[in-house]
C-alpha positions as CSV (number, residue, x, y, z in Angstrom):
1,X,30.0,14.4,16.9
2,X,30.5,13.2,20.7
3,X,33.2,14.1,22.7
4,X,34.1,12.8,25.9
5,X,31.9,13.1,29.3
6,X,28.6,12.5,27.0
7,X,28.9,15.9,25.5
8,X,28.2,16.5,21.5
9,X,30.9,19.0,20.2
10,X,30.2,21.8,17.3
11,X,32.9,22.9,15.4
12,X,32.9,25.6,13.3
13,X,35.6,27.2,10.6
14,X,34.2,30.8,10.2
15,X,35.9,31.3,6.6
16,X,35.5,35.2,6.9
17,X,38.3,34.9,9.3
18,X,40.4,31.8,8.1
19,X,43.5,32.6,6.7
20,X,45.0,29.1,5.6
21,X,47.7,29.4,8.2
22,X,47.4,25.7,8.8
23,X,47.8,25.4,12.6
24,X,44.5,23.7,13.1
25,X,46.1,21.0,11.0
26,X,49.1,20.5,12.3
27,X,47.8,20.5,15.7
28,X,44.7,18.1,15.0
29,X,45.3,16.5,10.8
30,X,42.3,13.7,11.9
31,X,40.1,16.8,12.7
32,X,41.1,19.4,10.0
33,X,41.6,19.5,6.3
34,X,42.1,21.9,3.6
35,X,39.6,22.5,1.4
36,X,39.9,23.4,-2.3
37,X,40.1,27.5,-1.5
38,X,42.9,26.3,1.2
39,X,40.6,27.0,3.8
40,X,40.4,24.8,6.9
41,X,37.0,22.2,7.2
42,X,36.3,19.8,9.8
43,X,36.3,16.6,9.4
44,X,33.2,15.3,11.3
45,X,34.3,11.6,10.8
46,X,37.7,11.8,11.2
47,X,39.8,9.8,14.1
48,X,39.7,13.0,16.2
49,X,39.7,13.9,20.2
50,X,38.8,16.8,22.0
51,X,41.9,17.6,23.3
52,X,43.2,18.1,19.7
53,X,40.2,20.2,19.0
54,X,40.7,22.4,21.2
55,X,44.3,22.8,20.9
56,X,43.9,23.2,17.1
57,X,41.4,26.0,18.2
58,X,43.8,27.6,20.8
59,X,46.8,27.6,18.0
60,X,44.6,29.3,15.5
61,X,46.4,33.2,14.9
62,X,43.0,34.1,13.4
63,X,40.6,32.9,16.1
64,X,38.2,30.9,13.3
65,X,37.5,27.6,14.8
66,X,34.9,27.6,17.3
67,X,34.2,24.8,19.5
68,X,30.8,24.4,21.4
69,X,29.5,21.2,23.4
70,X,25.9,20.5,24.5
71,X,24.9,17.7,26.6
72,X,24.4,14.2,24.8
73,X,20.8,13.5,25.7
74,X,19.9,17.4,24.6
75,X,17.0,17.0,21.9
């Protein structure tokens, strides 16, 4: 998934810490979903930026989304 300034971006939804709260989806909805435990899942494809990423990520009261970004052209 590439983000902005040629940088691929890894997000992760640890569900040992997701609670269902819902903030990642309300902050980012192209980005984050429910899945069928009500848990939160990325959606890779989705209509997404980075900004909203990372503010889904910030919002989250349980601290389960990580975001991590290596360089484009990184093998």
């Amino acid at each position: 998934m590439t983000g902005g300034g040629g940088k691929i971006v890894h997000v992760r939804v640890d569900h040992d810490l997701c609670a269902g709260v819902g903030m990642c989806v309300q902050f980012a909805p192209a980005g984050f979903r429910f899945d069928a435990a009500g848990q939160s899942e990325f959606i890779p494809d989705g209509g997404w930026s980075v900004k909203a990423l990372q503010e889904a990520a910030d919002a989250c009261p349980m601290s389960a989304i990580t975001l991590s970004f290596t360089p484009a052209d990184t093998p």
